[in-house]
Every structure is written in structure tokens, then in C-alpha cells.
N, C-alpha and C positions, 0 to 999 in steps of 0.2 A: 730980279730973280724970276726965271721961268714957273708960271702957276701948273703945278702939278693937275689942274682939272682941265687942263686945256690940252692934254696927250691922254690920248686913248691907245688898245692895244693893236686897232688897226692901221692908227698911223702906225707903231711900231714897226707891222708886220711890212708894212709899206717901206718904210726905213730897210730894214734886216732886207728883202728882196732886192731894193737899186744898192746895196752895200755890196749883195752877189753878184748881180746880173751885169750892174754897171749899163744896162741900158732901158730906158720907160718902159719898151714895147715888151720886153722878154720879164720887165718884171709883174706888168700886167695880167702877160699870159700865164705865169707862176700862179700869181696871186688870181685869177679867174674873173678880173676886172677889166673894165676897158681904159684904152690909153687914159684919155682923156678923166680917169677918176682918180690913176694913179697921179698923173699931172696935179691934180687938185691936193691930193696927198701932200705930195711935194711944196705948192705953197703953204698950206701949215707948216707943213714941218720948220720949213723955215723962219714963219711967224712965230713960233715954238720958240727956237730954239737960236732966234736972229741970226741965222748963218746962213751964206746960200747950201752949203750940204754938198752939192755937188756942180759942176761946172760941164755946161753941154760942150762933147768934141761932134768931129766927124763921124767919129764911130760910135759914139751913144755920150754919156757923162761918166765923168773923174772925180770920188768923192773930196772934200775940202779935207783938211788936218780936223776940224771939229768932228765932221764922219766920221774918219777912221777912228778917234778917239774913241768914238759910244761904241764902234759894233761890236765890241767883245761882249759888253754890259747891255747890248739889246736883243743879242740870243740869248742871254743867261737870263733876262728878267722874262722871253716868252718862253723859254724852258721851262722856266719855275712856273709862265704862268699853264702852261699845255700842263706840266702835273697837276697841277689843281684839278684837272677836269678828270682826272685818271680816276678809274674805278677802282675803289679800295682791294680789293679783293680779284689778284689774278687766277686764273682758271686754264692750266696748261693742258687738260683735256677739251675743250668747247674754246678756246682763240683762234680769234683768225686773224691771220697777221703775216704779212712778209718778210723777213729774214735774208739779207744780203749781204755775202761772202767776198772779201779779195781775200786770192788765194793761191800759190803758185801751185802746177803739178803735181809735185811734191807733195805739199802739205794739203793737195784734194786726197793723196793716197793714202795718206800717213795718218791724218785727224779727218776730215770732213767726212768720209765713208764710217769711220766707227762713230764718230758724233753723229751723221744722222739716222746711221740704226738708231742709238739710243731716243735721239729727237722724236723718233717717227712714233714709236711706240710709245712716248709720252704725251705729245701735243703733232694729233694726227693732221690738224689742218692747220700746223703753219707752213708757208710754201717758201723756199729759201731758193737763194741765184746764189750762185756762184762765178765771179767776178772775175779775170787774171789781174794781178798786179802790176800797177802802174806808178810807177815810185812818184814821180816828178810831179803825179795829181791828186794823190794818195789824201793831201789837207783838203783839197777841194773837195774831191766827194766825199769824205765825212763833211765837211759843213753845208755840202750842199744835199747831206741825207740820201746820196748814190748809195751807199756803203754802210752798214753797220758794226762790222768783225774785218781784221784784217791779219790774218796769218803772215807773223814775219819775222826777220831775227831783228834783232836790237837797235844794230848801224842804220837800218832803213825805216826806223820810225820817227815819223814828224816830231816836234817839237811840239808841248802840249795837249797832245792825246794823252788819255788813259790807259796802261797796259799790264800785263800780269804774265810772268814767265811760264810754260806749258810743260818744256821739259827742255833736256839736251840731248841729245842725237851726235852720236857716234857714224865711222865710216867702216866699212865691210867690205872685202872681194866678195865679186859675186861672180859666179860663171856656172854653166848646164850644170849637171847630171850626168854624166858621163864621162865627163873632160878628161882628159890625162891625170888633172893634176887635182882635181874633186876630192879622190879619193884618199887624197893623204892628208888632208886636213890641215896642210901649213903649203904655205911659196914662200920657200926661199928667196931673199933680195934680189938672187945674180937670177932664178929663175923670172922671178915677178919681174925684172924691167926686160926679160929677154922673150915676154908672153907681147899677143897684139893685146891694144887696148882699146875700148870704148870709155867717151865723157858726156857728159852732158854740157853745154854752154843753151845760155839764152836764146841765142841766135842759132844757135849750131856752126857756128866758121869758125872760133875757137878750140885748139887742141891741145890748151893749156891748164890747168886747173889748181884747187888747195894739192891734191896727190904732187903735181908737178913739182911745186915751190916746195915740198915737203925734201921729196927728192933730190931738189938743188942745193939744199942744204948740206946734204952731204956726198954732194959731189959727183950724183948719179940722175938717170934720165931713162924712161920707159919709150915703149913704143907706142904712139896714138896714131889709130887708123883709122879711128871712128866718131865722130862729131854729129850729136843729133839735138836737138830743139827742147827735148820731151824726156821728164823722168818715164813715164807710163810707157810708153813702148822700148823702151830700153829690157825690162827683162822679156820681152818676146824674141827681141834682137839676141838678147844671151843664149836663147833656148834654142835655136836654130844657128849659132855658130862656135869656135872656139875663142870669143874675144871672150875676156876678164874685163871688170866695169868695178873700180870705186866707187860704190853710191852710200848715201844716208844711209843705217840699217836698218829703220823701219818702214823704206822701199818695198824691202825684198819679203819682209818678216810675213813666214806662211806663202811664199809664192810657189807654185807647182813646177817642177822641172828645171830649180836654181839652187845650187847650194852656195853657202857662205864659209868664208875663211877671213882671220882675222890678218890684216893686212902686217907687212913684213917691217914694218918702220911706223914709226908715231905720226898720225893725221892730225892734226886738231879738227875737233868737231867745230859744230854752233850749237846755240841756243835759238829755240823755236818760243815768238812769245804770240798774244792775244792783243791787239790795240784796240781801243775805241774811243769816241768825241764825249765829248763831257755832256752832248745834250741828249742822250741815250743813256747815261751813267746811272742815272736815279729813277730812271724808268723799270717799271717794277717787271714787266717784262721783259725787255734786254737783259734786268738783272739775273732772273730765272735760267734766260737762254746760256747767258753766260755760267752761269755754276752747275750747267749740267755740260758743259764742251769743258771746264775743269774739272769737272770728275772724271768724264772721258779720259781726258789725258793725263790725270794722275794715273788710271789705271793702266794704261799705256808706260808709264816706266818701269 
């Protein structure tokens, strides 16, 4: 049996780092050591723990089955042990702290602008990034502490994060202030597919969307003429033309120079949620930060 006084929490930390990095030199530069200490790391650990831990490639080292095993249970045991250090007592006027967002367009318009009114005016020096969303790396940088908050709907959250629903969001015509068809306060189905249209795609090369399959359902198809990247310049794009643009409703909500109509057929919405890493969870500031972007967005429904 491995003697529990023979592991320290910088071997840990030494551990938890080649678990990420998978290479000596990048976990030294993490950890603010030189190669050659982390190297020494490395022989304990494996005195520790009689495994070799990891195996050298060409392009750095591959942890053994016995690594993978521990590193869930050796960020949770230096989480518990970084709370231990935590000051009982948080203070959201005098923190200083950084705060970092993924976050699509959208959901910067929708929550992040009324969250950080509210943020600013309560905890004036924390300084927050805001991130775009990156699906595919989304686990990475929560464990590798890139990330703290990730604005997303449901299908796009990793597997063992923590998250909490914010709201749902419904879909809206939006088009000027002047349009033809503003003023009457409904589009008819045979008008609404016979109007130009703008969409949003990720890419922008996409001229298909939720509206479309909605459409195809029953047998009918709009016109899309317009493909852009970007929730946020889409209502500039309405305001200067006569396209109509299905978007989120809390896009437009308060925009100058857009009115809104309630679309001629059933959209399904989404659900917009909050995720975060379990090793920010118990932290008494992420907690604070978090129950004030929930209040936010309860009030938002």
C-alpha cells in the first residue's frame, strides 16, 4: 500500500499538469518550474505510485491506464485542497478577479450586456473576457481553467459539467419601421414566404435554418437572400433594407428602428442554459457571480 506521507500536493499539482499538457516542458512552464524539476516530479510519482504514469512519444508523453484513472480524483482533491485556502468571507465590492465568458453573439446581446450592467455596479473590479464558442474544446478549456461560464443550449454541453437553465427564447419577424408590412402587425404565410429573407448561419454560407424545416413541414419554402455570420449586425442590415429576418426575440427586444411580428407558423424555440467545471462549483465567488447572471436572467423572462 502506497504511504499516504510520501505524496505531497505538489507532486499532485505536477501530476494534474502532465495529465493536461501531455508534455514535460509545457507542464513546467504551467507550473513556473524548470524541466528538469518537473522530471524529478515524475520519478516519485512513479515511486509513489509503482507505475510508470506516462510513457515518452515523439511528441511529448501518453499517460499509462493507472493516470487516467487518478486524474478525475486529483483535480477534485486540489480543488478541495485551493478551497481550503479561500477566504471565508467574499466581498463583491473590493474583489479582484477575472471572470471569463464563452459565449456566442447572441447570447453576448441577449445576457452578457444586462449581466454586466448589473455585474459592474456590484463588483466594480472584476474584469470579465468574453470568449466565442468553441464546441469541440468547450471540456478542455473548462479543465484547463480558459473558461469559467459558458452560455449554451443543452445538445452542446459536455458531458459532466454543471449547468442550470436561464430561460427559453422564442422566435420573432423582425423587419424596419417603415416596411410595407410593419404596419399591420401580422404576415400572412402566402405573404411571409413571398417577402426576401435574411438568416443567420455560423459560417454565413448557409441559407437554410430552424424557419426553413419549419416551413418544409408543411409543404412550403421562403425566399433567403441573405446569409451573414453575426446575430449583432443583422438588425443594422433590417434597418437599411426591406429583408424580414427570423431571429431569437430577445435579439431585437428594445432595438431602435425594428419592429417585431409574431411569425405565421410554429418555430420551435431553445432553451438557453449556464455550464460550468465542478472545480469552480464550490467556489464562493463563481458562486456569487453565478446567482447574480440568474437573477439577471430570471428577470429577462
Amino acid at each position: 500500500m502506497t504511504d499516504i506521507r510520501a505524496l505531497d500536493l505538489n507532486l499532485l499539482k505536477a501530476l494534474d499538469a502532465l495529465l493536461d499538457e501531455r508534455n514535460v516542458t509545457r507542464a513546467a512552464q504551467r507550473l513556473g518550474l524548470t524541466q528538469p524539476a518537473v522530471s524529478g516530479s515524475l520519478t516519485r510519482l512513479r515511486e509513489v505510485f509503482d507505475d510508470p504514469l506516462f510513457v515518452r512519444t515523439q511528441r511529448g508523453v501518453i499517460p499509462t491506464p493507472r493516470a487516467l484513472e487518478m486524474a478525475e480524483s486529483v483535480k477534485r482533491l486540489l480543488s478541495d485542497a485551493e478551497a481550503l485556502l479561500l477566504p471565508p468571507v467574499f466581498d463583491p465590492a473590493t474583489v479582484r478577479m477575472t471572470l471569463s465568458i464563452a459565449a456566442t453573439d447572441y447570447a453576448l446581446r441577449a445576457i452578457v450586456v444586462p449581466f454586466l450592467s448589473v455585474l459592474r455596479s456590484r463588483a466594480p473590479n472584476i474584469r470579465v473576457s468574453v470568449r466565442p464558442i468553441v464546441i469541440e474544446r468547450m471540456q478542455a478549456q473548462f479543465e484547463n481553467a480558459d473558461i469559467d461560464l459558458a452560455l449554451v443550449t443543452p445538445e452542446t454541453i459536455p458531458q459532466d459539467l454543471r449547468a442550470r437553465r436561464l430561460f427559453d427564447e422564442d422566435y420573432v419577424c423582425a423587419l424596419r419601421h417603415g416596411h410595407p408590412d410593419a404596419a399591420t402587425g401580422e404576415l400572412p404565410l402566402d405573404r411571409f414566404c413571398a417577402l426576401d429573407h435574411a438568416l443567420v448561419s455560423f459560417d454565413g454560407g448557409h441559407f437554410r435554418g430552424v424557419t426553413d424545416e419549419a416551413l418544409a413541414r408543411i409543404g412550403r419554402e421562403r425566399r433567403v437572400l441573405l446569409s451573414v455570420a453575426s446575430f449583432l449586425v443583422l438588425p443594422e442590415i433590417l434597418r437599411m433594407s426591406d429583408l424580414v429576418a427570423v431571429v431569437p426575440s430577445r435579439l431585437v427586444v428594445g432595438v431602435d428602428g425594428v419592429s417585431v411580428i409574431s411569425p405565421p407558423l410554429e418555430i420551435p424555440g431553445f432553451t438557453k442554459m449556464a455550464a460550468w467545471h465542478e472545480r469552480s462549483h464550490r467556489d464562493p465567488g463563481h458562486r456569487w457571480i453565478r446567482s447574480v447572471l440568474f437573477e439577471v436572467c430570471d428577470a429577462l423572462v
